[in-house]
N, C-alpha and C positions, 0 to 999 in steps of 0.2 A: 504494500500500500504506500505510494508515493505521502511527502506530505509537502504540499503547496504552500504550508502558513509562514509568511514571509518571517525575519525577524522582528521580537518585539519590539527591541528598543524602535524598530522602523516604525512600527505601528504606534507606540506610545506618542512619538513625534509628531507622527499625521492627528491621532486622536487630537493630542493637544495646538496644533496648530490650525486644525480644523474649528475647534470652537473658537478660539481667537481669533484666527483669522491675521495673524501674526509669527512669524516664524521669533521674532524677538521675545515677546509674550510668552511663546510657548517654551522659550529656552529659560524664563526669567520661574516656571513654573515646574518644571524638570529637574533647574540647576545645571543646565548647559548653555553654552554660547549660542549663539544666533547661527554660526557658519557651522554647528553640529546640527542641528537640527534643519537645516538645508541639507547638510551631503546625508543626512540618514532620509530624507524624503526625497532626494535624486536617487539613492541604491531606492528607495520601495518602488520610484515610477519603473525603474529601469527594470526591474523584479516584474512588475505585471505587465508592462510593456505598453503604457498610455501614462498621459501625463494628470497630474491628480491638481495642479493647482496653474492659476497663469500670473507669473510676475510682473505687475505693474510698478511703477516710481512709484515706493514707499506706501506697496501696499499690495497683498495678495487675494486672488479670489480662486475659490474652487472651481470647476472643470463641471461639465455634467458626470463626467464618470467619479470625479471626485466626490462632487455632493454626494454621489448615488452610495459610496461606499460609508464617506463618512457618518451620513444617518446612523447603518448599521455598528459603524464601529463606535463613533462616541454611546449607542445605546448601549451595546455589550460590554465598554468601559463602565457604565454609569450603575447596570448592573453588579459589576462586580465590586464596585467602591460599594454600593450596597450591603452587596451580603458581606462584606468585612468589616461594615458598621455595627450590621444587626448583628452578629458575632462578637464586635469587642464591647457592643452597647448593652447586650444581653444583663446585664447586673448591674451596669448603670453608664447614665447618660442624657442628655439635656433634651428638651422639648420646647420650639419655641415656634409659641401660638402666637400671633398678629390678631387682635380683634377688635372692631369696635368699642367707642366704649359702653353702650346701652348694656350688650352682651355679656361686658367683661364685668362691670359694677354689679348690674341687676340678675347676673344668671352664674357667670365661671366667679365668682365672688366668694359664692353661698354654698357651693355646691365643689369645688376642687379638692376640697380634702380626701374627697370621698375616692376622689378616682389616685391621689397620690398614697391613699392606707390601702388602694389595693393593688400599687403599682411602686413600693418603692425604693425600686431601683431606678425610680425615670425621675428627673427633678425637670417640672414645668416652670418657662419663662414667660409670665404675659408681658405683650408689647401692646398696650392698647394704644389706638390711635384717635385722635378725636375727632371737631366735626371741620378743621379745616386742612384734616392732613390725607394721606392714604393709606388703603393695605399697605403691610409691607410684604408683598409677595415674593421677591429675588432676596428676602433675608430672612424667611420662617419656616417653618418646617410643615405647619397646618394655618390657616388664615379664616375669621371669621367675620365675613363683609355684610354689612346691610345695604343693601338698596344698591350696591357695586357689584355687576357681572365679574366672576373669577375670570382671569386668560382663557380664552378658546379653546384651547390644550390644554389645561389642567381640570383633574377629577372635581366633581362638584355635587355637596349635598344638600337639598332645602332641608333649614335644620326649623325654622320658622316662616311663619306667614305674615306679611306687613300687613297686619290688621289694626284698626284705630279708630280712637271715639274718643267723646272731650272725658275728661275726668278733672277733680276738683276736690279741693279742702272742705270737708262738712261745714268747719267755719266760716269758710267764705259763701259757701253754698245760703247759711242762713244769714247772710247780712242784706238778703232780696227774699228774705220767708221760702227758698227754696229753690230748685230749678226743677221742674216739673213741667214746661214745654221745651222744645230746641232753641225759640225766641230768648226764654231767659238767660240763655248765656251771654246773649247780645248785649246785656245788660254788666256784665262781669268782665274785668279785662280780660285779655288773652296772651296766653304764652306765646309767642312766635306766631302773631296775626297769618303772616308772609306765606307760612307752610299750605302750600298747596292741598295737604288734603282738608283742610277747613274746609273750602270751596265745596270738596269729592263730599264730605260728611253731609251740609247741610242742602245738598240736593237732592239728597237721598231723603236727608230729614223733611224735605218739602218746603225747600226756601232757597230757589236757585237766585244765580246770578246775587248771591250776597256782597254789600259792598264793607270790604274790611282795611280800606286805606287810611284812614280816621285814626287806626287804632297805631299806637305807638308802636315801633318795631323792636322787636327784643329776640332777635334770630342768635340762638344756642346752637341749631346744630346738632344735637343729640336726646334721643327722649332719658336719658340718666342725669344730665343735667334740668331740661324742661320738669319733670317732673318733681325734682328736687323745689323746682318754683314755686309745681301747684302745693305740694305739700304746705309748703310756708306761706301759703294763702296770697301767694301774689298774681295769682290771676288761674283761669284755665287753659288746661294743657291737652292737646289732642296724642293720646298713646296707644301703643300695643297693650289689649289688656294683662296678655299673659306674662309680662315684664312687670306690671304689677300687682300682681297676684298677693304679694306681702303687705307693703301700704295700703289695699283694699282691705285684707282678711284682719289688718289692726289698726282700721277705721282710719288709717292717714288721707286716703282717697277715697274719693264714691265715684261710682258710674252710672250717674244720672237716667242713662238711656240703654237699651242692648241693643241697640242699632249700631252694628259696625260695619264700616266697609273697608274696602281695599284695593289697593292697585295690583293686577293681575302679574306685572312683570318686577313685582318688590317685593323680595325676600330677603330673610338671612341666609346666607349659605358656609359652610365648612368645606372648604377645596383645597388642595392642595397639589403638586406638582406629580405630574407621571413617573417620575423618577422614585416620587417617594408612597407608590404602590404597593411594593411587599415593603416597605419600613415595620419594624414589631413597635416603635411607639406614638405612630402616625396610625397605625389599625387599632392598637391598645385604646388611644385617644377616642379616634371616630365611633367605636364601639360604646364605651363607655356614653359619651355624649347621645347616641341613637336612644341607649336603654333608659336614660334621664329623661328623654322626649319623650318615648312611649311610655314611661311611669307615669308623665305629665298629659298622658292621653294624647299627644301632640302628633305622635306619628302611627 
């Protein structure tokens, strides 16, 4: 049985010059020179006998035969950086979730202990981000985005549904004897007038076309913030109810109405990158978090 498979160090070369896209790059990430990592991907062209990259001033692109091979090859590297991870990660090793902050205060807050007393050899990093920054996707290992489509390419789970309805401070609620129509809130200030789904709520509630530019603008950004508002009675805040499920249950909020609606293309999602498909604390993770959902009836 012949064997065809070029040498590694040739292939490590290409792997790594191929994502860079840099033969200097790829020497600085190896720990070899620039003009090593050229003559080892001139032996690999001369080896299969086509050219895998075309040298332009200060600056390389792949070939179609190049592209075509490199796909396969940066995956079977990416795989096996992999399984040496879940290997030397097995007893421990770090976890680092990107999340909003609604998620991260009102849901991974309350609830992380739980999965690190049965996980711990994995020590979790929250990165939350708030309402004027982004995922950070290219530096986390699981990301948990509201209302932000994950990459194209990476795996994605609806972990929640952007569902919303005004909620409010009982004590604010009695400084108008109540809120008992949708009208009465018109009467109360509002958390973040601006938020579009006011509009979506009270059309539903039977009162299109509301005008809410009167009303002072106080855009937060985040229903963990907002909410923090209505609680302290500074106006009402249009939420997810299942985020507040605890300020309801000890009277900090009421939900005047069980009218909620929603935007069909607004979720939370848990995604994370292809690469980290069989990871053991990227599955440990998503696991855990499904079975909190479905405890929560959610899923």
């Amino acid at each position: 049985m012949s064997n065809n498979m070029p040498p590694l160090s040739a292939i490590r070369a290409f792997e790594a010059a191929s994502r860079h896209l840099s033969f200097t790059k790829a020497g600085e990430e190896l720990g070899m020179t620039q003009a090593a990592v050229s003559y080892q991907i001139r032996l690999l062209e001369e080896r299969l006998g086509f050219q895998l990259f075309t040298r332009k001033t200060r600056r390389i692109e792949l070939t179609e035969h190049g592209a075509e091979l490199a796909a396969k090859v940066v995956e079977s590297f990416t795989s096996l950086r992999q399984a040496f991870e879940d290997v030397t990660d097995k007893n421990a090793g770090q976890l680092v979730v990107s999340s909003n902050t609604t998620f991260a205060v009102n849901w991974l807050s309350n609830r992380l202990v739980h999965f690190q007393m049965q996980n711990p050899d994995i020590a979790v990093r929250i990165l939350p981000y708030g309402p004027d920054a982004h995922p950070r996707f290219e530096s986390s290992d699981v990301v948990v985005s509201a209302c932000k489509a994950p990459p194209k390419d990476w795996i994605a789970h609806e972990v929640v549904k952007a569902t919303f309805t005004p909620m409010l401070s009982p004590v604010l609620a009695e400084t108008i004897g109540g809120v008992k129509q949708p009208e009465d809130i018109l009467k109360l200030p509002l958390v973040d007038p601006q938020d579009p789904w006011w509009e979506i709520w009270f059309a539903a509630a039977g009162i299109p076309d509301v005008d809410l530019s009167n009303y002072p603008n106080s855009r937060m950004g985040s229903q963990a913030l907002e909410a923090n508002r209505a609680i302290a009675g500074q106006g009402v805040a249009i939420l997810t109810p299942y985020f507040c499920k605890s300020a309801i249950e000890t009277g900090q909020l009421i939900q005047p109405f069980e009218l909620t609606c929603r935007v069909e293309a607004e979720s939370w999602f848990l995604s994370y990158p292809p690469i980290n498909r069989t990871s053991r604390k990227v599955r440990l993770f998503r696991d855990w978090v499904s079975d909190e959902l479905k405890r929560d009836g959610m899923l």
